[in-house]
LOKOL-964985 format. One record per residue (C-alpha): x, y, z; residue in three letters. Coordinates in steps of 0.001 Angstrom, whole numbers, padded with zeros to 6 digits, always signed. Layout:
N
XYZAla
...
end
This chain:
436
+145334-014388+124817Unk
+143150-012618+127236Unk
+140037-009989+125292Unk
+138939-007309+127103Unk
+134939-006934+126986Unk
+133726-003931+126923Unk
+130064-002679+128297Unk
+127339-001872+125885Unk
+126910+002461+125496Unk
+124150+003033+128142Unk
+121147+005121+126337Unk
+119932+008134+128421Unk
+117978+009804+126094Unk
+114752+010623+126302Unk
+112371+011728+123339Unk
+109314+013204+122846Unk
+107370+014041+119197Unk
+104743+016588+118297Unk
+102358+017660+115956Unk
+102639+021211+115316Unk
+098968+022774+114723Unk
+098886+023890+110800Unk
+094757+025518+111070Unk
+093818+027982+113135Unk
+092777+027376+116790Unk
+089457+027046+117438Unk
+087865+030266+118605Unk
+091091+032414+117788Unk
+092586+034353+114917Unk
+096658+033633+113719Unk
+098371+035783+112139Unk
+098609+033373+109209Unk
+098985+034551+105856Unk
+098633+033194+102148Unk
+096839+029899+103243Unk
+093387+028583+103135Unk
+092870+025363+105786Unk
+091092+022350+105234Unk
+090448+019244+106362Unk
+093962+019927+109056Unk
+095803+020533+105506Unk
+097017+024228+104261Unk
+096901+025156+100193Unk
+097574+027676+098455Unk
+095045+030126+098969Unk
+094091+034303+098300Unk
+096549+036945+098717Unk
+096220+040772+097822Unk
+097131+041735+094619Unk
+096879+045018+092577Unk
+093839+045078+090898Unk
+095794+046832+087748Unk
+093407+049626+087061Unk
+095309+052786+086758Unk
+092633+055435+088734Unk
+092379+058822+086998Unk
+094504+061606+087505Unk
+094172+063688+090343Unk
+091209+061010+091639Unk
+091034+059044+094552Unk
+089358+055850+094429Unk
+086281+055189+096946Unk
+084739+051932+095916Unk
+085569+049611+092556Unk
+082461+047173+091106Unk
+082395+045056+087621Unk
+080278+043846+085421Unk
+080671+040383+082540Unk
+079635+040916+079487Unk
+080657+039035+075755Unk
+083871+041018+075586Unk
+084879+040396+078876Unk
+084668+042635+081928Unk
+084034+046585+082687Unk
+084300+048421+085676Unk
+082735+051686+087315Unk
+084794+053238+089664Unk
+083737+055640+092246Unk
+085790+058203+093553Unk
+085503+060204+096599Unk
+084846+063617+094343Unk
+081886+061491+093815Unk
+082655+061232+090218Unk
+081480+058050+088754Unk
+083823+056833+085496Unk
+083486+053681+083474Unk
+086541+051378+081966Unk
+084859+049123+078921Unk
+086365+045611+078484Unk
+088381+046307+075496Unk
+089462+050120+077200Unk
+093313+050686+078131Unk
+091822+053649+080863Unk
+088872+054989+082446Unk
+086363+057796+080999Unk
+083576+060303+083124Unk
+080681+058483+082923Unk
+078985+062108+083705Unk
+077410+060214+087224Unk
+078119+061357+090475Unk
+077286+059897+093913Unk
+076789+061661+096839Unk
+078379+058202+098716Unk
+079434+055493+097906Unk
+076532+053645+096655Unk
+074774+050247+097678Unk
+074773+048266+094871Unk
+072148+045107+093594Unk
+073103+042450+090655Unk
+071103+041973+088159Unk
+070241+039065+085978Unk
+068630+038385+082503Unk
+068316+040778+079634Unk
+068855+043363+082115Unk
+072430+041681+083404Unk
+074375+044282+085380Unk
+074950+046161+088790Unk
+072351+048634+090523Unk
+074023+051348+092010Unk
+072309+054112+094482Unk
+073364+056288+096736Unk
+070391+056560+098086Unk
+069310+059868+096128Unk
+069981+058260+092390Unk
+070268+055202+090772Unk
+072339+054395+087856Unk
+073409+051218+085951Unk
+076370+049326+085350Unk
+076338+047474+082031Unk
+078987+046249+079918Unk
+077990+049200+077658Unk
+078818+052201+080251Unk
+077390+053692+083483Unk
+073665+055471+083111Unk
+071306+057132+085677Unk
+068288+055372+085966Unk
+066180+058222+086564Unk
+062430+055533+086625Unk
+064153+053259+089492Unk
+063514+054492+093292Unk
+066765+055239+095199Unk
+067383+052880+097967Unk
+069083+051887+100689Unk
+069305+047734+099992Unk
+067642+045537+096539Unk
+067877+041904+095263Unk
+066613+040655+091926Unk
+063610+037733+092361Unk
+061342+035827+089777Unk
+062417+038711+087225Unk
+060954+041899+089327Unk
+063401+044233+090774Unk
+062512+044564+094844Unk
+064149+047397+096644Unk
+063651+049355+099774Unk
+063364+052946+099449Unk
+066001+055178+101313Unk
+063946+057731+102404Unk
+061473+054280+104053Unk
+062826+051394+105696Unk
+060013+049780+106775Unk
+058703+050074+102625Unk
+059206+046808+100079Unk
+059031+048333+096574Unk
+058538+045947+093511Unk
+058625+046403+089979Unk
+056163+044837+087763Unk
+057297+041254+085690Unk
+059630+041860+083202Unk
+059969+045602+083800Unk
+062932+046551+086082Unk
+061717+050242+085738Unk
+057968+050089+086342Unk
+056792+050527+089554Unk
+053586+051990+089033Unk
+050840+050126+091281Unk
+048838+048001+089488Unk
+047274+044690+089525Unk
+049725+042088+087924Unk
+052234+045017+087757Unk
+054176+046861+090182Unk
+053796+048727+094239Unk
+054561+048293+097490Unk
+054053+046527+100851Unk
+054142+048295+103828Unk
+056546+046053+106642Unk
+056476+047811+110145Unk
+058085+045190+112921Unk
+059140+045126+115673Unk
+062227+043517+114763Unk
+062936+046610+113227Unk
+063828+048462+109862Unk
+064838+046182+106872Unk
+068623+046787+106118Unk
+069035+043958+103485Unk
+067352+041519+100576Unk
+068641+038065+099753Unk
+066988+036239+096831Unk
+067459+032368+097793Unk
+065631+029376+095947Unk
+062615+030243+095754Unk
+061866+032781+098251Unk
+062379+036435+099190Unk
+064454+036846+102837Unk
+063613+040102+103824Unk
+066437+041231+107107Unk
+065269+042982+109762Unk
+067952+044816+112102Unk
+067317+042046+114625Unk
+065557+039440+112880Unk
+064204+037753+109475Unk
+061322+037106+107206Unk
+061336+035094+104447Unk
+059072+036311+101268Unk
+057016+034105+099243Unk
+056809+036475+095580Unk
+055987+034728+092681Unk
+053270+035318+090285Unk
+050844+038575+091595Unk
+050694+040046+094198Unk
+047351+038226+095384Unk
+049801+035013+096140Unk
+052577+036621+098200Unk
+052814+035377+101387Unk
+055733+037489+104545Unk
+056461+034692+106982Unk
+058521+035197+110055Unk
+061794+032959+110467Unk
+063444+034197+113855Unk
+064400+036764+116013Unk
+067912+037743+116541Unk
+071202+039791+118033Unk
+071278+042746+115817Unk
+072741+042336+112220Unk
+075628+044230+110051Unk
+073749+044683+107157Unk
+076252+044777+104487Unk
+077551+040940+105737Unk
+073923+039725+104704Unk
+074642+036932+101151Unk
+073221+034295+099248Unk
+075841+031270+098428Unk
+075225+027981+097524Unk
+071676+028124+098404Unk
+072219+029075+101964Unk
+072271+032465+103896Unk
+075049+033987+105421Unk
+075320+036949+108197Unk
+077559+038493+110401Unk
+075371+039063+113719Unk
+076760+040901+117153Unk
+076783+037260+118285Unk
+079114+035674+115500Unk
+078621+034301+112361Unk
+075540+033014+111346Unk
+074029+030440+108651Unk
+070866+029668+107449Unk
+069771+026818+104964Unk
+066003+027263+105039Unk
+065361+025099+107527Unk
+068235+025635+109983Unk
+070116+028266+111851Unk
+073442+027631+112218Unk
+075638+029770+114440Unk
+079142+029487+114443Unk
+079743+029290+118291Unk
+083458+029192+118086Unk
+083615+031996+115670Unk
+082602+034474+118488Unk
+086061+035108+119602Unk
+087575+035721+116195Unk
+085729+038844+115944Unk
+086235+041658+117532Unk
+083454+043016+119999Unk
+083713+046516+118824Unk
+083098+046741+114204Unk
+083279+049312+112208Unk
+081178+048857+109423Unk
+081517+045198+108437Unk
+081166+044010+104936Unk
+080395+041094+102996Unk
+080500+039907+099520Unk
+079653+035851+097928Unk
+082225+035271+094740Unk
+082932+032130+093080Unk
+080821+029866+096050Unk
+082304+031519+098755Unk
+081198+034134+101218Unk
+084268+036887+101918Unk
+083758+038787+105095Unk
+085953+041547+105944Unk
+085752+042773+109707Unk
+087727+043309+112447Unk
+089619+040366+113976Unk
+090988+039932+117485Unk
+094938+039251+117408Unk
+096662+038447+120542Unk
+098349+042205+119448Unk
+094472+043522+119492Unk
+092063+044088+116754Unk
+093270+044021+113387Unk
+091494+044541+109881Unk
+091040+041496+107693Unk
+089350+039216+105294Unk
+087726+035864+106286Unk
+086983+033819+103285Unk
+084403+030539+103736Unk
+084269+027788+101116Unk
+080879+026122+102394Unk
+081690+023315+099344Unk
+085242+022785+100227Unk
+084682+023075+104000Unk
+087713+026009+103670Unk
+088176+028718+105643Unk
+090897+031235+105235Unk
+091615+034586+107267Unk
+093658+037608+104535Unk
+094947+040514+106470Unk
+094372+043471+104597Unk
+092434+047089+105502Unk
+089747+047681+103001Unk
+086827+049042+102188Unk
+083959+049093+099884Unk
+084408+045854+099257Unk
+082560+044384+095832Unk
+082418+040622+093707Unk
+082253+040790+090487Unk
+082417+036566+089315Unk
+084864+034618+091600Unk
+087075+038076+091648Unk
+086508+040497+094711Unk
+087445+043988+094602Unk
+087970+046597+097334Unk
+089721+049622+097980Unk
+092733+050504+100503Unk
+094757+054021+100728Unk
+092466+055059+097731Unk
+093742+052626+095313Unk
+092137+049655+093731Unk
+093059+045813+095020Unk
+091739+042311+094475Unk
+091549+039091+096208Unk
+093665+036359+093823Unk
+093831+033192+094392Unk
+097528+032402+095162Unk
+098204+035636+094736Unk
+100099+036174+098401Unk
+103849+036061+097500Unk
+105071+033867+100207Unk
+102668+032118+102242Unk
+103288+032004+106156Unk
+102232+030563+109247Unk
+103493+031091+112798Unk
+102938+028796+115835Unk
+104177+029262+119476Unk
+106023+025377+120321Unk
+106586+024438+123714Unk
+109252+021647+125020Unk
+107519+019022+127198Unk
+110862+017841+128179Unk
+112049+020964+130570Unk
+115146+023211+129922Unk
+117346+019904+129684Unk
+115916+019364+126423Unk
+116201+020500+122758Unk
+114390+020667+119193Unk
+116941+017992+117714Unk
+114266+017430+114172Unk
+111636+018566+112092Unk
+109794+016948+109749Unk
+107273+017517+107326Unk
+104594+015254+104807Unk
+103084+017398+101388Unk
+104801+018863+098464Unk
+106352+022254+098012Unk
+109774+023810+099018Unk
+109392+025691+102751Unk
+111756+027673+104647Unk
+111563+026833+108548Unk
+112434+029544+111289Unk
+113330+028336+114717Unk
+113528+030826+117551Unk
+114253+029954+121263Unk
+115670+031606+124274Unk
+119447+030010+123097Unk
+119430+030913+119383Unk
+118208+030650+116305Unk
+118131+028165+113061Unk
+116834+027808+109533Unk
+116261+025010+107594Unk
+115579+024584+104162Unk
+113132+021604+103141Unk
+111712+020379+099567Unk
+109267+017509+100181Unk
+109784+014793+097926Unk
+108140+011742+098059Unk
+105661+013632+100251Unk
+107892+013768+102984Unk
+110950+015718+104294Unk
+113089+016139+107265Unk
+116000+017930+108615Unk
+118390+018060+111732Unk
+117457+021170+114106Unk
+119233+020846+117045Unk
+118405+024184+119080Unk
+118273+024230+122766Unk
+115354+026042+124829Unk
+112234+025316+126368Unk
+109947+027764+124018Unk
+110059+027718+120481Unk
+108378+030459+117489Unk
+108047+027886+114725Unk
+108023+030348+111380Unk
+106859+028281+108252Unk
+106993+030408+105023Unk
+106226+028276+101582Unk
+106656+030137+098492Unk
+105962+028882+094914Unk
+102785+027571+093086Unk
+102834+023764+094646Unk
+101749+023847+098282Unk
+100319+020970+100326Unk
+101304+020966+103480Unk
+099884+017894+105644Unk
+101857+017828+108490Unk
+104208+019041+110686Unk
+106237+017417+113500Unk
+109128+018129+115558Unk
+111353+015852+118023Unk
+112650+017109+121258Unk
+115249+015544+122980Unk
+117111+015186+125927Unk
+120064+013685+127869Unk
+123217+012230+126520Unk
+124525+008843+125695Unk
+127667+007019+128298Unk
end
């Protein structure tokens, strides 16, 4: 009996795997949403979210700031009548506080007996307490103020070159007097001060292009103005304390100082735009929340960058706001005169987009994808010869599915939705060539 052999298949297929980029390219600004990066890994992270506060009738709101207190949190809300009207904890609305602002004010935390939010417009000042919203007719009106070894420091609006402090103890004394209150006169040539940051034990006074740091405790006999650095000119409303360091958004980047060091984030240059509106800043809950203009590959676009120094976290929120305010590890703004805040997880499907090219030519094709964490994610696939979706819950810490779409360039859509998200990794395997 006579078998017939027959030849092996001959393989001609050639592969090729790779990583698809989950953080944000160095230097550059995705249009991610609903993540925070770190470590190469996305989470869960902020999203908008109504802040819930129904704004009076016939109002629109201009800026939104709280205040704790032992039956939980009020808020003054400022509307752009200039009307100034306070919610109480336990309150189901908000009430004319009989305040009005001729803008919307800068504002100044407070801590001790005295625990609440400055607010002045630069012609009045009035207080935010858990209690209600008063004018404080015996505190200056400024233009920037920080709260340091229990005196209140403020520069006056009407003099920017002026430090005002009050005596110990006594937010509302100024008077000059030996162990109480007055003034230091600060001309520079680094310019006007547009901001105060109380950090460990020291004072930083900001200068438009520049800093001093403040040595202010016990009279005024022992103060001691020290000069840090020059520098490009600075938004003043990015200038915060977190975590014992200093953080600034400069014409140059970002910026971060520790004390001791100046950091500046080189390859944050590029993410914003050369050309700001007013840029603002706020720290809650350890991290420092920027919102500014980004650069998109569309153009500029308006949006939130949020830094967690601790957790080595960054995250970018696209959102218009303004008047943006922290009130405990909750930050408020305002957008198309209505009330939002920044909540954690509070995006309601979390997306990333990456741009995937085939190393293997036109022959080849996306044949898999897989991908390491936890969560259920919904992959989009788009390519010069079609389209495909794919469904994935990682189990195990791992999942995988069959592709198989033709092209050369590929929009990789990732959106996760849910409370569990860890995404780790992401991989896909191109293909090419046939088996005879």
């Amino acid at each position: 009996m006579m078998y017939a052999r027959k030849k092996p298949l001959a393989a001609n297929v050639r592969t090729a795997v790779r990583e698809v980029p989950l953080t944000e390219e160095r230097g550059a600004a995705a249009l991610d949403h609903g993540f925070a990066g770190r470590s190469g890994a996305l989470f869960a992270g902020y999203g908008v979210a109504d802040a819930g506060l129904a704004i009076p009738s016939g109002e629109t709101a201009a800026a939104l700031f709280g205040a704790d207190g032992a039956a939980g949190r009020a808020f003054a809300l400022v509307c752009v009548s200039g009307k100034v009207y306070f919610r109480a904890a336990d309150a189901q609305s908000f009430t004319d506080s009989g305040v009005t602002f001729a803008k919307i004010p800068a504002a100044a935390r407070l801590c001790g007996d005295e625990n609440g939010v400055l607010l002045s417009d630069g012609q009045k000042t009035a207080l935010l307490q858990a209690s209600g919203v008063a004018e404080e007719t015996e505190i200056p009106a400024f233009s920037c103020a920080a709260y340091h070894y229990e005196r209140l420091w403020l520069v006056p609006a009407a003099d920017a070159g002026r430090l005002c402090f009050s005596a110990p103890g006594d937010i509302r004394d100024f008077a000059a007097a030996i162990g109480g209150g007055g003034y230091i006169d600060l001309p520079d040539e680094k310019g006007d001060i547009v901001a105060l940051a109380a950090c460990e034990t020291y004072l930083y006074v900001f200068r438009e292009r520049g800093l001093q740091r403040l040595y202010a405790r016990g009279d005024e006999s022992e103060f001691e103005l020290r000069d840090e650095f020059s520098c490009a000119k600075i938004y003043a409303e990015t200038v915060c304390e977190t975590g014992g360091k200093l953080y600034w958004l400069a014409e140059d980047g970002l910026h971060l100082f520790d004390g001791g060091n100046l950091e500046n984030f080189a390859e944050s240059c590029r993410i914003f735009a050369d050309a700001q509106d007013i840029p603002r800043a706020v720290a809650a809950g350890g991290q420092y929340v920027l919102h500014a203009r980004l650069n998109t590959e569309e153009g500029a676009e308006e949006g939130f960058v949020i830094v967690d120094p601790l957790r080595e976290e960054r995250q970018t929120v696209w959102s218009e706001a303004s008047a943006v305010a922290a009130c405990g590890s909750d930050v408020y703004f305002v957008k198309d005169g209505a009330a939002y805040a920044l909540k954690k997880g509070g995006a309601p499907a979390r997306r990333i987009v990456r741009e995937l090219e085939n190393p293997l030519g036109a022959a080849g094709r996306l044949a898999e994808v897989a991908l390491y964490g936890k969560g259920v994610y919904v992959i989009r696939f788009l390519s010069e010869k079609g389209e495909r979706i794919v469904h994935l819950q990682a189990v195990g810490g791992r999942a995988k599915s069959v592709v198989n779409l033709a092209g050369e360039r590929f929009i990789c859509e990732l959106i996760s939705e849910g409370a569990a998200c860890e995404l780790c990794g992401l991989t896909v395997r191109y293909s090419a060539g046939r088996q005879t």
